[in-house]
N, C-alpha and C positions, 0 to 999 in steps of 0.2 A: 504494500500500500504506500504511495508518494503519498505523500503531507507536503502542503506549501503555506508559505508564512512570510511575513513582509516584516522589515524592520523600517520604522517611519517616525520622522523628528519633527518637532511643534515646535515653536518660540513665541514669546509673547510680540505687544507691537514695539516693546522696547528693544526687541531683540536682546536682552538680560538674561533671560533663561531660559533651557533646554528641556523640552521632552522629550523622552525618546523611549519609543515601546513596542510590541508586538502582537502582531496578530495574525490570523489566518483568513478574516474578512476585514479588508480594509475597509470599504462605502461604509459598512456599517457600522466600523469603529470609531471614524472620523464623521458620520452624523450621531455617535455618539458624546463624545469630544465635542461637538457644535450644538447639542441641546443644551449641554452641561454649561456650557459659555453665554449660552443667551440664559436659560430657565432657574435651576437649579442651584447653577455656583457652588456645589459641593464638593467638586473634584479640584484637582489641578489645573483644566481648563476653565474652568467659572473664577478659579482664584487668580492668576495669573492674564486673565484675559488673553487665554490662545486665538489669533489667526493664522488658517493655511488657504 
């Protein structure tokens, strides 16, 4: 069985910090990652105000 898996890096708009994580479905990691930013604000991305 292939398994495939993406490594993908976020930054804020200050470009100060780094995220960097993995998945196996990106679209859905990163409209995860973009709920979190606009909705929530409980992750990394809501705290840091990630755009990609």
């Amino acid at each position: 069985m292939i398994h495939n898996y993406f490594v993908y890096i976020l930054t804020n708009v200050n470009r100060t910090v780094l995220y960097i994580g993995v998945t196996n479905d990106l679209p859905t990691r990163l409209q995860e990652h973009y709920t979190d930013s606009q909705k929530t604000k409980r992750h990394f991305t809501g705290k840091y105000n990630v755009y990609y």
